[in-house]
N, CA, C and O atoms as a Maestro MAE file, in Angstrom:
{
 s_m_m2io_version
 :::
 2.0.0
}

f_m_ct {
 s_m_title
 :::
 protein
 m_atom[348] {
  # First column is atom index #
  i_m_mmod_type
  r_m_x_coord
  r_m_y_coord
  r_m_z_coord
  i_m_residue_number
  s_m_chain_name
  s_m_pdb_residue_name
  s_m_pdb_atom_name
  i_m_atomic_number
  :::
  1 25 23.850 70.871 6.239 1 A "UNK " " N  " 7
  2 3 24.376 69.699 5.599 1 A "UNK " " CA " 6
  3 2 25.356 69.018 6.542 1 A "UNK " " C  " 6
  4 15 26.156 69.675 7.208 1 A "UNK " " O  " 8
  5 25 25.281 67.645 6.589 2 A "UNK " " N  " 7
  6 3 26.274 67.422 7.669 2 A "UNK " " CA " 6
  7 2 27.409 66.329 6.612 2 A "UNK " " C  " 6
  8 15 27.163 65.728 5.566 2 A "UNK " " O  " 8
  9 25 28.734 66.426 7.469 3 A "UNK " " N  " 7
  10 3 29.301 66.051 6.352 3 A "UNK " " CA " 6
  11 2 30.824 65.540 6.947 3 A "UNK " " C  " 6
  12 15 31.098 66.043 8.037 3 A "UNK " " O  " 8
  13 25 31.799 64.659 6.411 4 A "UNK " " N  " 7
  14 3 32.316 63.587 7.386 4 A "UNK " " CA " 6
  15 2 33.634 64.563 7.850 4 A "UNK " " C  " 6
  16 15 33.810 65.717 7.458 4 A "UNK " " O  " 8
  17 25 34.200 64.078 8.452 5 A "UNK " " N  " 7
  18 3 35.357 65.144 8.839 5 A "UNK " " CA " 6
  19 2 36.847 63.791 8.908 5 A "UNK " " C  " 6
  20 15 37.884 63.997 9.538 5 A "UNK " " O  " 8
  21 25 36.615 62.745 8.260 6 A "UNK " " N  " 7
  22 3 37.425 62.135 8.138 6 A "UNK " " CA " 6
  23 2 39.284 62.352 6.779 6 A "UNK " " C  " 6
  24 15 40.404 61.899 6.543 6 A "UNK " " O  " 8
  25 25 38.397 63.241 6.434 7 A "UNK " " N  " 7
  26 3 40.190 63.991 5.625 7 A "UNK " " CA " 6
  27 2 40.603 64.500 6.326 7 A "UNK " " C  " 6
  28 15 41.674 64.933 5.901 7 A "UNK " " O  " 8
  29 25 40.341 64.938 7.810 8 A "UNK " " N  " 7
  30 3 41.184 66.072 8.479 8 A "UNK " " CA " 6
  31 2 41.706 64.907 9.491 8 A "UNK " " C  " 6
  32 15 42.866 64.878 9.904 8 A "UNK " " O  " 8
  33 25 40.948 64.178 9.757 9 A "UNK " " N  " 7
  34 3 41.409 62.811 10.710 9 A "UNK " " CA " 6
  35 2 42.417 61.914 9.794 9 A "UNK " " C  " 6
  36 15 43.530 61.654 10.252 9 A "UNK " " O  " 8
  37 25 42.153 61.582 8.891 10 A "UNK " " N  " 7
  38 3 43.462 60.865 8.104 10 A "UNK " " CA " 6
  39 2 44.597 61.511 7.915 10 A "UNK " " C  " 6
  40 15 45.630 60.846 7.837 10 A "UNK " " O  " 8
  41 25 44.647 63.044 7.793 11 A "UNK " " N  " 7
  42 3 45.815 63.509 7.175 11 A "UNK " " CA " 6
  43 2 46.710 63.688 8.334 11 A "UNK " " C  " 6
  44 15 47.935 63.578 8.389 11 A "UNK " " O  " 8
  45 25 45.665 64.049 9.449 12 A "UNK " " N  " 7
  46 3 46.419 64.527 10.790 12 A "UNK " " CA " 6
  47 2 47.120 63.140 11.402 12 A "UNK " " C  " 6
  48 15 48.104 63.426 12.084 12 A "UNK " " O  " 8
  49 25 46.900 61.963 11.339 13 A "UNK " " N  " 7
  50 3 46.806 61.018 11.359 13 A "UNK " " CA " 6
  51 2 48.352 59.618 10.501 13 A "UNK " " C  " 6
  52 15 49.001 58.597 10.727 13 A "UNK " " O  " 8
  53 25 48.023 60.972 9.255 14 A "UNK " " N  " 7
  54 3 49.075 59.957 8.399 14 A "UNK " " CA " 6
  55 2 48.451 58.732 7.711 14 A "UNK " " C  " 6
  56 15 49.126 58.027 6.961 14 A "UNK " " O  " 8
  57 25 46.688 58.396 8.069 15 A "UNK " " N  " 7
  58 3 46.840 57.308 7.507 15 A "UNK " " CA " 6
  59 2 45.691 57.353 6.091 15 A "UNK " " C  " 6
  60 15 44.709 58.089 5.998 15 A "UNK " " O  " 8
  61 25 46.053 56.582 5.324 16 A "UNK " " N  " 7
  62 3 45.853 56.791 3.688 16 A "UNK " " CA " 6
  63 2 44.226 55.606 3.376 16 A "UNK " " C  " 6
  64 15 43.975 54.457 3.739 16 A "UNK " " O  " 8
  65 25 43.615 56.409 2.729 17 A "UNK " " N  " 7
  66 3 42.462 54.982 1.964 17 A "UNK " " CA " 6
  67 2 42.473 54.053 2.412 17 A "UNK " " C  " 6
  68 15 41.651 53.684 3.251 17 A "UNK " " O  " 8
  69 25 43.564 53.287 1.914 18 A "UNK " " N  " 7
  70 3 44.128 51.871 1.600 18 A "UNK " " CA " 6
  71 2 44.283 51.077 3.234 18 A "UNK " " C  " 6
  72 15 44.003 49.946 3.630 18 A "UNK " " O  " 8
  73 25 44.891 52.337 3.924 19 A "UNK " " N  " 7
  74 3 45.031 51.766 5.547 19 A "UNK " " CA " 6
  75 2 43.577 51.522 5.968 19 A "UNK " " C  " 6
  76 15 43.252 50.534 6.625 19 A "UNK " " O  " 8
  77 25 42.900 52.267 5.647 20 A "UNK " " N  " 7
  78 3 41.792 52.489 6.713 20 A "UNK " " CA " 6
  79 2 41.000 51.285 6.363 20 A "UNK " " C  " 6
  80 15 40.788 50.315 7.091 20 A "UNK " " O  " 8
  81 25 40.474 51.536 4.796 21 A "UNK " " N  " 7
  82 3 40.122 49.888 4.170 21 A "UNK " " CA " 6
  83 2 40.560 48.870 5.149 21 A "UNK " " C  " 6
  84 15 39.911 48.398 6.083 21 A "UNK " " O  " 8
  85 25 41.560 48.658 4.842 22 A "UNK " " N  " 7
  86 3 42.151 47.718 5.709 22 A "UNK " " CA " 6
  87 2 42.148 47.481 7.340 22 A "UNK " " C  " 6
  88 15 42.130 46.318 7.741 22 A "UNK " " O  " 8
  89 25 42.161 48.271 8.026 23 A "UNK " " N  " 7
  90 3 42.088 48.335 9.338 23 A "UNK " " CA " 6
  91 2 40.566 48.261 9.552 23 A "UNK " " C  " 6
  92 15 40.201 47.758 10.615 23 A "UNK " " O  " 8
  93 25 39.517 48.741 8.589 24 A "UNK " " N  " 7
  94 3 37.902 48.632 9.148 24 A "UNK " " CA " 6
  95 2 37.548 47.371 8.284 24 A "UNK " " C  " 6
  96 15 36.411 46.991 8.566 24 A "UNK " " O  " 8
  97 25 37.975 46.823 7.601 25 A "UNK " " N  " 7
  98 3 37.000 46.036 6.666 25 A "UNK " " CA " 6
  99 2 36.520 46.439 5.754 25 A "UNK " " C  " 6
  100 15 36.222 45.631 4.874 25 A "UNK " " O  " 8
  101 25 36.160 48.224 5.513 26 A "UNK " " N  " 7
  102 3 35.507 48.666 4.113 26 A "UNK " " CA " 6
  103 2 36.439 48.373 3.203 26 A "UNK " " C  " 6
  104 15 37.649 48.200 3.348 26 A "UNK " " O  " 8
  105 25 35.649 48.328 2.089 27 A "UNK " " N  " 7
  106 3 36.245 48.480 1.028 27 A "UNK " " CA " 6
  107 2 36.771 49.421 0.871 27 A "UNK " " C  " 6
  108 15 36.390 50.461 1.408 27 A "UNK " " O  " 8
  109 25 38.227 49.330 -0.228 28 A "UNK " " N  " 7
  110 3 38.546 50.628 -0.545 28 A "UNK " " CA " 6
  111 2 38.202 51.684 -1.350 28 A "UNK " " C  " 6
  112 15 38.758 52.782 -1.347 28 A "UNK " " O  " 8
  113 25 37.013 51.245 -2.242 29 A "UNK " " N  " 7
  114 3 35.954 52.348 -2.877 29 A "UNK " " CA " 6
  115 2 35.614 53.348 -1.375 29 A "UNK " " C  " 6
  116 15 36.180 54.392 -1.051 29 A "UNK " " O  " 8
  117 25 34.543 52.640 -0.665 30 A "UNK " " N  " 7
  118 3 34.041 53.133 0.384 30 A "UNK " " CA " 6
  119 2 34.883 54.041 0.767 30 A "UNK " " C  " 6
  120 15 34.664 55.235 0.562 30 A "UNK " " O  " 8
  121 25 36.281 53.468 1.555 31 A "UNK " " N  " 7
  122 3 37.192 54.465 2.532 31 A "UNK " " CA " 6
  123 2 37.393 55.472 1.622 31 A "UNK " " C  " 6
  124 15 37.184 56.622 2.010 31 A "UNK " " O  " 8
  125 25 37.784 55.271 0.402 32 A "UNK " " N  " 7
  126 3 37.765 56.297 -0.369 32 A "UNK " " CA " 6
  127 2 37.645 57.378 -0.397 32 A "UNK " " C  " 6
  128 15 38.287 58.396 -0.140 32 A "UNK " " O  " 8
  129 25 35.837 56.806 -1.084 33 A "UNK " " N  " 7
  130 3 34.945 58.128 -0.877 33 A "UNK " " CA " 6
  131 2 34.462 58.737 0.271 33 A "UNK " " C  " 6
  132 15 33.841 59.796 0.172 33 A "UNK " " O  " 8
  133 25 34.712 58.078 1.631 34 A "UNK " " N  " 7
  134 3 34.519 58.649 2.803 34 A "UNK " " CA " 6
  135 2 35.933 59.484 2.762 34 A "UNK " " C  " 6
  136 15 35.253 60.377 2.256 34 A "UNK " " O  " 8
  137 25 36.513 59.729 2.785 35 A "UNK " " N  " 7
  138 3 37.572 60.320 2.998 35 A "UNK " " CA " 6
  139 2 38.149 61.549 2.231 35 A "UNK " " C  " 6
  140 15 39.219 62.055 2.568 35 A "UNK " " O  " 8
  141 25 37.304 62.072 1.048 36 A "UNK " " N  " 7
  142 3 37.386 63.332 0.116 36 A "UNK " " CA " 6
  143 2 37.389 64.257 1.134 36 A "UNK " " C  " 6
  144 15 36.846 64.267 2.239 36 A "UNK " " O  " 8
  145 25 38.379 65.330 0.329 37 A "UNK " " N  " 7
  146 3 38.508 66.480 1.795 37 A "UNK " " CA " 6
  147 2 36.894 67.105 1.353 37 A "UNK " " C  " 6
  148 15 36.926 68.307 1.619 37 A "UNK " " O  " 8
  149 25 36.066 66.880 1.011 38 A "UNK " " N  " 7
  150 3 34.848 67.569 0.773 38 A "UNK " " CA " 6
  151 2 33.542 66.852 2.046 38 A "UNK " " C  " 6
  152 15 32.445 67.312 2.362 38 A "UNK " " O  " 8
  153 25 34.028 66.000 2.366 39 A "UNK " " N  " 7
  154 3 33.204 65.415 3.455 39 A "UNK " " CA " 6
  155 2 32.070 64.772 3.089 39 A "UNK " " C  " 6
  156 15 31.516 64.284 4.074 39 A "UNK " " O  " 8
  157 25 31.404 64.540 1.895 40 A "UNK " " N  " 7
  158 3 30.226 64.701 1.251 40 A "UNK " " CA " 6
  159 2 29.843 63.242 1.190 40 A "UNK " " C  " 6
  160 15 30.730 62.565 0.671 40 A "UNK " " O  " 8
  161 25 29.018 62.717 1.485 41 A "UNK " " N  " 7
  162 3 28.804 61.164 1.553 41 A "UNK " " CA " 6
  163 2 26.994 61.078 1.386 41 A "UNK " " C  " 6
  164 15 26.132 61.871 1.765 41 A "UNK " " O  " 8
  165 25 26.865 59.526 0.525 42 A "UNK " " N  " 7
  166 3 25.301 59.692 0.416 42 A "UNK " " CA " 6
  167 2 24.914 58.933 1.807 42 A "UNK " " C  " 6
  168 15 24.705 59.553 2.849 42 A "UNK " " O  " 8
  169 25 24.858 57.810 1.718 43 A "UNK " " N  " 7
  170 3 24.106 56.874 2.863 43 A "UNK " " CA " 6
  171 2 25.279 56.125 3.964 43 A "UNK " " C  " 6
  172 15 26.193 55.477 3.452 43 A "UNK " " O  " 8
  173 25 25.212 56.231 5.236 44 A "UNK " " N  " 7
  174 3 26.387 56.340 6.159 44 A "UNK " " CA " 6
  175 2 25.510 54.938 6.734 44 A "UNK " " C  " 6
  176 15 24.370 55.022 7.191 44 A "UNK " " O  " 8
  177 25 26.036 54.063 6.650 45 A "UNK " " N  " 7
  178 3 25.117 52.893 7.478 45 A "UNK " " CA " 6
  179 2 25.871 53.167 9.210 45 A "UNK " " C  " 6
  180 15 26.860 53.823 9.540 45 A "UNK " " O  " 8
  181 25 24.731 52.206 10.167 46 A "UNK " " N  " 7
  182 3 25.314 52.391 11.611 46 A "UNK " " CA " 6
  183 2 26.675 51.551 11.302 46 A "UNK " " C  " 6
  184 15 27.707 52.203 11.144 46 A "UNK " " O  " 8
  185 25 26.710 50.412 11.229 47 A "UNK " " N  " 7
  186 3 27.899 49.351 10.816 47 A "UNK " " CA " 6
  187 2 29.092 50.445 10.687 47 A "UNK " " C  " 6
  188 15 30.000 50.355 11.514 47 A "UNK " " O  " 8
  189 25 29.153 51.445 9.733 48 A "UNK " " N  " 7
  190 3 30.131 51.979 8.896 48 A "UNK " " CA " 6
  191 2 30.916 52.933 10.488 48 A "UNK " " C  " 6
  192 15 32.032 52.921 11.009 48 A "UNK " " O  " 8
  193 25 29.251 53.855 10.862 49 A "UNK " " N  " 7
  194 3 29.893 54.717 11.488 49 A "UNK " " CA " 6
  195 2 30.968 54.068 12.846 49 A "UNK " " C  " 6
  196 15 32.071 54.475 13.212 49 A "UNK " " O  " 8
  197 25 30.075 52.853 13.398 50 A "UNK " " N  " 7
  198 3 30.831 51.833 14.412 50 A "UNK " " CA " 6
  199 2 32.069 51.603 13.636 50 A "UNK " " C  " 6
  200 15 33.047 52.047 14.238 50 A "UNK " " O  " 8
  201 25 32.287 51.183 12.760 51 A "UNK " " N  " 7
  202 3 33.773 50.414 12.252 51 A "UNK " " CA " 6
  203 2 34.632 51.917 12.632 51 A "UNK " " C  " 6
  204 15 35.667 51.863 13.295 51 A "UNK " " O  " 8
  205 25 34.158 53.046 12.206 52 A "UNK " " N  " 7
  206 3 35.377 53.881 11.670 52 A "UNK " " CA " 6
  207 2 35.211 54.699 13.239 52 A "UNK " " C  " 6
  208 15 36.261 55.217 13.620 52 A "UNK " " O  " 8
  209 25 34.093 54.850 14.106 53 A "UNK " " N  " 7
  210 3 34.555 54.946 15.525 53 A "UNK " " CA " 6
  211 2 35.466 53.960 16.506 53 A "UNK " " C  " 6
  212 15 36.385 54.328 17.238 53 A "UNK " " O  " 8
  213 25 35.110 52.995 16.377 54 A "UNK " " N  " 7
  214 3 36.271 51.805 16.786 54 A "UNK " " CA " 6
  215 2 37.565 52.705 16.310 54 A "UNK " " C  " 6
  216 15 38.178 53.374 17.142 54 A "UNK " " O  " 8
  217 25 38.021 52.676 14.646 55 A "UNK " " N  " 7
  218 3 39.413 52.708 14.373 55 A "UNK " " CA " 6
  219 2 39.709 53.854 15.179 55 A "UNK " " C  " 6
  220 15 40.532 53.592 16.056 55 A "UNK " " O  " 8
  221 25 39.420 54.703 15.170 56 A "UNK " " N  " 7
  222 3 39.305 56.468 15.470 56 A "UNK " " CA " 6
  223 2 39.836 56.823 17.090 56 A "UNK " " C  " 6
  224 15 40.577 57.661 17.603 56 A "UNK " " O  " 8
  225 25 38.984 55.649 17.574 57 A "UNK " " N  " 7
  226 3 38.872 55.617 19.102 57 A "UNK " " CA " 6
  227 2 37.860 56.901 19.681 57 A "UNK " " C  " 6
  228 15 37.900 57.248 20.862 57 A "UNK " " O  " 8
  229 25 36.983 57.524 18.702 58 A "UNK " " N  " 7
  230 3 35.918 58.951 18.931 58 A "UNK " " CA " 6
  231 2 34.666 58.322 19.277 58 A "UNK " " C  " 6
  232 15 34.544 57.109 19.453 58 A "UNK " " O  " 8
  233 25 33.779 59.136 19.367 59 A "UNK " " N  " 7
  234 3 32.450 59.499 19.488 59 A "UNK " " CA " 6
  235 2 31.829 59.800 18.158 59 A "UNK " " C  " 6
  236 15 32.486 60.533 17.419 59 A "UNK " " O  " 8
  237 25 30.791 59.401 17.774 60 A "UNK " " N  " 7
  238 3 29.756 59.303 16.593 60 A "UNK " " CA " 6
  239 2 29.941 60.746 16.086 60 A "UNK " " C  " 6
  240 15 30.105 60.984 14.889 60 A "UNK " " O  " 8
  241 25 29.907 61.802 17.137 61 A "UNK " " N  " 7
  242 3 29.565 63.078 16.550 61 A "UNK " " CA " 6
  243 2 30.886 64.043 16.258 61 A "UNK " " C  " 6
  244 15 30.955 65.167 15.759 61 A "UNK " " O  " 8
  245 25 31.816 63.225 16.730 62 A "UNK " " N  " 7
  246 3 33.329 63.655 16.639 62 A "UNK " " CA " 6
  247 2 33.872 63.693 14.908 62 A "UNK " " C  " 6
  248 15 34.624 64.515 14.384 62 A "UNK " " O  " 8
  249 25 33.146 62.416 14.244 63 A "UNK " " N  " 7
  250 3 33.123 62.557 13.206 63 A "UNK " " CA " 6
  251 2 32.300 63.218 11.871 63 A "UNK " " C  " 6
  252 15 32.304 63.120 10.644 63 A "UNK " " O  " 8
  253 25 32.008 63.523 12.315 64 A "UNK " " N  " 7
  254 3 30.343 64.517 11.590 64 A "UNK " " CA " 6
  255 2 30.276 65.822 12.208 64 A "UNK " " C  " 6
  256 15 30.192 66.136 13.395 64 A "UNK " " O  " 8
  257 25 30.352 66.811 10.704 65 A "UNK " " N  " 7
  258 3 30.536 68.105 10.931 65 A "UNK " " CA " 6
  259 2 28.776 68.856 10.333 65 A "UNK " " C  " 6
  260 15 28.355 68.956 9.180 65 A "UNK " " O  " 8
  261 25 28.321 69.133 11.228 66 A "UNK " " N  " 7
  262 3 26.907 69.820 10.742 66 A "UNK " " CA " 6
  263 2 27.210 71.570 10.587 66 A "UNK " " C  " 6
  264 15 27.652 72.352 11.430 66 A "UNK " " O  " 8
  265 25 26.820 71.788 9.290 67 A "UNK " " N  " 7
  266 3 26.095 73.579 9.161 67 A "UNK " " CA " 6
  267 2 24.834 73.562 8.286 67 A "UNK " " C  " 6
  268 15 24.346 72.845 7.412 67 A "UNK " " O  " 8
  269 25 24.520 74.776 8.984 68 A "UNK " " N  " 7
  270 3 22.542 74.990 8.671 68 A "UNK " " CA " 6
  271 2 22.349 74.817 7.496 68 A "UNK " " C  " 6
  272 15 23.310 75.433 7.035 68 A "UNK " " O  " 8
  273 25 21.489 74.196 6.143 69 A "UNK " " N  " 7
  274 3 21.546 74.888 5.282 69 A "UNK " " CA " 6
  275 2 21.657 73.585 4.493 69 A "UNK " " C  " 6
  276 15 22.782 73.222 4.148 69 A "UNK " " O  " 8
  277 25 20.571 72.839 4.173 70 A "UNK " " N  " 7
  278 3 21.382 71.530 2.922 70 A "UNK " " CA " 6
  279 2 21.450 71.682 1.912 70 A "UNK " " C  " 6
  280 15 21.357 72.861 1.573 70 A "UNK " " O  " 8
  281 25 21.643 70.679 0.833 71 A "UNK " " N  " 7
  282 3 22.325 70.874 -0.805 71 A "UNK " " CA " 6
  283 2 20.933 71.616 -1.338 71 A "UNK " " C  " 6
  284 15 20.987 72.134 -2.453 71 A "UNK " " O  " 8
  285 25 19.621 71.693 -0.548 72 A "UNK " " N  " 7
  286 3 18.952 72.460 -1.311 72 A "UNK " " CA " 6
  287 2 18.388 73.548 -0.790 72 A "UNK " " C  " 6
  288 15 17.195 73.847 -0.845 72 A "UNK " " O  " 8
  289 25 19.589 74.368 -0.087 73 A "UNK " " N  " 7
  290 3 19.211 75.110 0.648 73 A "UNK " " CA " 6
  291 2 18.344 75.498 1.706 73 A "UNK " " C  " 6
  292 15 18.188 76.636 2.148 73 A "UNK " " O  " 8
  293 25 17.680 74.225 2.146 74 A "UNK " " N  " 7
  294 3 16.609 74.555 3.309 74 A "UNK " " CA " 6
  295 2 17.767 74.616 4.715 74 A "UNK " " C  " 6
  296 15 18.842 74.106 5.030 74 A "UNK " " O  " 8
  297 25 16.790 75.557 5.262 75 A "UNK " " N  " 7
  298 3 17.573 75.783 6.527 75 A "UNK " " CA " 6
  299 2 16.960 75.459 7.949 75 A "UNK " " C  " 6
  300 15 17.168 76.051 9.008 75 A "UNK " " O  " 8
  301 25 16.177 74.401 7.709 76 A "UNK " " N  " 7
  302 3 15.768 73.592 9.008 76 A "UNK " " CA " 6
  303 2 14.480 73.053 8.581 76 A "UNK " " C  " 6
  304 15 14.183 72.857 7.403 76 A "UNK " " O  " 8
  305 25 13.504 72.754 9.882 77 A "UNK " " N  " 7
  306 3 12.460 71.861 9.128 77 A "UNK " " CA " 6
  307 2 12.769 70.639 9.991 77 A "UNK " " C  " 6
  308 15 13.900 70.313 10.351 77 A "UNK " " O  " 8
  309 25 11.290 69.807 10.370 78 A "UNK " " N  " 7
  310 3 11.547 68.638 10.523 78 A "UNK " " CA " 6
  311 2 11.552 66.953 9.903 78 A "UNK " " C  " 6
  312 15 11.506 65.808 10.351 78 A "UNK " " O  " 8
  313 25 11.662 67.846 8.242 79 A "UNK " " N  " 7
  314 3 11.694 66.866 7.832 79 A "UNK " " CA " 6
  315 2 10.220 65.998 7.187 79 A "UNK " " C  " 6
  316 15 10.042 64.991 6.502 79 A "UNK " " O  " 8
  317 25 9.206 67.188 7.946 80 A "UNK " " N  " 7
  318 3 7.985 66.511 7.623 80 A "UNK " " CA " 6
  319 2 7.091 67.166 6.845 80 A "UNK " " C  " 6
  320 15 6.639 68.239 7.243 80 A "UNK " " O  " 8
  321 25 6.627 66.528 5.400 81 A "UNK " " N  " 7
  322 3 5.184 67.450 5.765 81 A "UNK " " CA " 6
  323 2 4.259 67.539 6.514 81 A "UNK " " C  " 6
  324 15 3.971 66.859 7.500 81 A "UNK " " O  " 8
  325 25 3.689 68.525 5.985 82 A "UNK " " N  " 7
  326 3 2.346 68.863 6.962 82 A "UNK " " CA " 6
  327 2 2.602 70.053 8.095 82 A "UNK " " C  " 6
  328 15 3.339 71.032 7.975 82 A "UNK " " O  " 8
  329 25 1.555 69.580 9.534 83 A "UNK " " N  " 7
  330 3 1.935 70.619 10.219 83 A "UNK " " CA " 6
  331 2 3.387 70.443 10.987 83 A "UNK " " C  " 6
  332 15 4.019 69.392 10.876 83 A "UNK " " O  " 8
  333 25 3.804 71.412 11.674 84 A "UNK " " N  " 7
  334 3 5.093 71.239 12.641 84 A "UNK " " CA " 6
  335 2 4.308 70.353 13.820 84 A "UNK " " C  " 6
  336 15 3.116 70.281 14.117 84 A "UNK " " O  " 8
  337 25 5.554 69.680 14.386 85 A "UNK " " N  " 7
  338 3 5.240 68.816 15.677 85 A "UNK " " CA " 6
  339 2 5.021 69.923 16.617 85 A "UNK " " C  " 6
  340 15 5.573 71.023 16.659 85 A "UNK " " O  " 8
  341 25 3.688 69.184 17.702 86 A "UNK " " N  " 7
  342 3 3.949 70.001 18.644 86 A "UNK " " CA " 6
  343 2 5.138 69.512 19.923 86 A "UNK " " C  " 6
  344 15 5.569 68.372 20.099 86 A "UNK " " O  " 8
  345 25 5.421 70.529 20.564 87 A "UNK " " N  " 7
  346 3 6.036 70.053 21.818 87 A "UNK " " CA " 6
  347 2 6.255 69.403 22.925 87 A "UNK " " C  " 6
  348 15 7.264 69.637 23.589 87 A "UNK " " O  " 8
  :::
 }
 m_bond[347] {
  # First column is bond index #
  i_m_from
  i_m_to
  i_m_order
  :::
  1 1 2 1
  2 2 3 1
  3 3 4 2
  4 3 5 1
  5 5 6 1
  6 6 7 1
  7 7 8 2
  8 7 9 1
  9 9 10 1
  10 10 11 1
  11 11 12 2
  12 11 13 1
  13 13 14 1
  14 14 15 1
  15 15 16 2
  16 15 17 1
  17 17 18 1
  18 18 19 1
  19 19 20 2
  20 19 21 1
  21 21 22 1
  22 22 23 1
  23 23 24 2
  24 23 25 1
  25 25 26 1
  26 26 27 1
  27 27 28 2
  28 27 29 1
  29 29 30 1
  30 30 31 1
  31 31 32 2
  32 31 33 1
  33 33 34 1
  34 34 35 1
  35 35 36 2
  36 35 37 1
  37 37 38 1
  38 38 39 1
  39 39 40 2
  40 39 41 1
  41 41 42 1
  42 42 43 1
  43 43 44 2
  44 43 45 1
  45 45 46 1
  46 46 47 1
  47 47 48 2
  48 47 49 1
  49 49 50 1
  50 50 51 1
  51 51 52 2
  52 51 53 1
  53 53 54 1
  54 54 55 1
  55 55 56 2
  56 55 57 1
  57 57 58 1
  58 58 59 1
  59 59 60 2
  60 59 61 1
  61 61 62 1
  62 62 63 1
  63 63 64 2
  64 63 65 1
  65 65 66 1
  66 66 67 1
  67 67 68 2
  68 67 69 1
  69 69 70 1
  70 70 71 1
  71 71 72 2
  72 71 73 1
  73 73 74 1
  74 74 75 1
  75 75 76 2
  76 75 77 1
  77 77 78 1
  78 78 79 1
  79 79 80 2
  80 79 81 1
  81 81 82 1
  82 82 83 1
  83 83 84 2
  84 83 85 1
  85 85 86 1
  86 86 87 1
  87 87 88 2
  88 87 89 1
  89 89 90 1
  90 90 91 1
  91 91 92 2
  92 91 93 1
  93 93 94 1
  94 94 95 1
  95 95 96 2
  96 95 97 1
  97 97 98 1
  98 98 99 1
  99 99 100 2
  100 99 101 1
  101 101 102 1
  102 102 103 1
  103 103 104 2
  104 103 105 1
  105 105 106 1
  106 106 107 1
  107 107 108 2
  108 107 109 1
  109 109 110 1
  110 110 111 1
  111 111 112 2
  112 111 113 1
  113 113 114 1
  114 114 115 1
  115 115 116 2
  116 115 117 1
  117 117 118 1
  118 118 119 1
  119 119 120 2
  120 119 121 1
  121 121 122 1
  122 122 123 1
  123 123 124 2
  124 123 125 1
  125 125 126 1
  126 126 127 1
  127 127 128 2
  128 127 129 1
  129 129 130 1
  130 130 131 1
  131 131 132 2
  132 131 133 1
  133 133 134 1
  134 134 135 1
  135 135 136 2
  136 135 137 1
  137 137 138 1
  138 138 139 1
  139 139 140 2
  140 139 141 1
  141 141 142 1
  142 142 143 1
  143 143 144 2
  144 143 145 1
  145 145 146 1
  146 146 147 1
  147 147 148 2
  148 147 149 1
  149 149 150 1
  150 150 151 1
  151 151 152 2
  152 151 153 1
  153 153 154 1
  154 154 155 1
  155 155 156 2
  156 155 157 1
  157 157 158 1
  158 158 159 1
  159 159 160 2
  160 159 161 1
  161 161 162 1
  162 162 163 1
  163 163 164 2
  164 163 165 1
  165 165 166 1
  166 166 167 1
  167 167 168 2
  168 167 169 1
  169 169 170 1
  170 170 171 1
  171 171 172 2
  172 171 173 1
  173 173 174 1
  174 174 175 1
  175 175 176 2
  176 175 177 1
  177 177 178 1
  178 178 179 1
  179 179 180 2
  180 179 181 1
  181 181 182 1
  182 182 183 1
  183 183 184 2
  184 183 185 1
  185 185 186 1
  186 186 187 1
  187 187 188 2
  188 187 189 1
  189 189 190 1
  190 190 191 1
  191 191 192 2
  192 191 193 1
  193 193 194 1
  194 194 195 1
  195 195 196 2
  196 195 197 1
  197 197 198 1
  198 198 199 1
  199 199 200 2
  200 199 201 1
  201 201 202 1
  202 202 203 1
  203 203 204 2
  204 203 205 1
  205 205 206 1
  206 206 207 1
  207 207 208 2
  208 207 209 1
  209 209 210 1
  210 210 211 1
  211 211 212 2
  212 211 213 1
  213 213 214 1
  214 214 215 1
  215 215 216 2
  216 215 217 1
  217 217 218 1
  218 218 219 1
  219 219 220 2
  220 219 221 1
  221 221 222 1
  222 222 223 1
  223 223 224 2
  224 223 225 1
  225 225 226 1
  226 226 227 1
  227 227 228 2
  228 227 229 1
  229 229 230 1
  230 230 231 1
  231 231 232 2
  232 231 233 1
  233 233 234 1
  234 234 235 1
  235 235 236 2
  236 235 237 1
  237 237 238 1
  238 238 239 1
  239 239 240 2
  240 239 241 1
  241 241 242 1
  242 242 243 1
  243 243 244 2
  244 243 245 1
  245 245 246 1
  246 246 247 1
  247 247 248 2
  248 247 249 1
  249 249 250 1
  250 250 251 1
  251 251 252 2
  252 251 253 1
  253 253 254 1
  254 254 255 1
  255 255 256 2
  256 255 257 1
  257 257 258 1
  258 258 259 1
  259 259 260 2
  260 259 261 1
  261 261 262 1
  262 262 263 1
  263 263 264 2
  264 263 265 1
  265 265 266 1
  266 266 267 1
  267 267 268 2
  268 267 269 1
  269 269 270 1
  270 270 271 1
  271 271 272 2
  272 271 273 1
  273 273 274 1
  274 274 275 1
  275 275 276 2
  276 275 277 1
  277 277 278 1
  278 278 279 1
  279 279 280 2
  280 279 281 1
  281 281 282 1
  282 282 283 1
  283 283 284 2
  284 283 285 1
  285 285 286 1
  286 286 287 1
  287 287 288 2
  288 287 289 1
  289 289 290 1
  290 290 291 1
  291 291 292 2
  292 291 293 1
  293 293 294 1
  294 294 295 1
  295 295 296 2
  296 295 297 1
  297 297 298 1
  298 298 299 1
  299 299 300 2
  300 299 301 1
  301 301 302 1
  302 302 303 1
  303 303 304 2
  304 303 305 1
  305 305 306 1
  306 306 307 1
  307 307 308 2
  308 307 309 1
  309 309 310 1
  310 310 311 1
  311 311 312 2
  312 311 313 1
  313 313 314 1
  314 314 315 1
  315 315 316 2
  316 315 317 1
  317 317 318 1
  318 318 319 1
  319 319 320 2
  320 319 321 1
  321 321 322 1
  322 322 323 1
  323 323 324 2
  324 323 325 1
  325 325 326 1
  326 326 327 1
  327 327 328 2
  328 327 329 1
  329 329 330 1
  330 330 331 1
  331 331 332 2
  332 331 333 1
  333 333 334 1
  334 334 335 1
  335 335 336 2
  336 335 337 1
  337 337 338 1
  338 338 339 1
  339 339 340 2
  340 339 341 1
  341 341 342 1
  342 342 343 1
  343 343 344 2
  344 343 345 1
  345 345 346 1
  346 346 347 1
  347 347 348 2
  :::
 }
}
């Protein structure tokens, strides 16, 4: 499941919802819910991840925390049916 790591960046940080809203343009629903110490987010547009790398001054993957294993327990896979890709 991969999942945002932006509560550990705000807190370390000092800065609150309301700032970040403000400093990216999201709304403050959005910053919000990006910002639960649970990391958990449905649909991450590119736009979003650019705004909040800009504020950040990071790398795409600086913000995104991956472990094996998603909300329905599969633990890899490419995602496809059918056969596996070959190499």
């Amino acid at each position: 499941m991969v999942r945002l790591t932006l509560h550990h960046l705000m807190r370390e940080r000092g800065i609150s919802a309301y700032a970040l809203s403000r400093a990216t343009g999201l709304s403050y629903p959005s910053a919000y819910r990006m910002s639960r110490p649970a990391g958990t987010f449905g649909r991450l547009h590119a736009d979003t991840l650019e705004r909040l790398c800009e504020f950040f001054q990071l790398q795409p993957g600086e913000l995104l925390h991956w472990t094996p294993g998603g909300p329905n327990g599969r633990t890899g896979g490419n995602g496809r049916k059918g056969r596996p890709r070959s190499p």
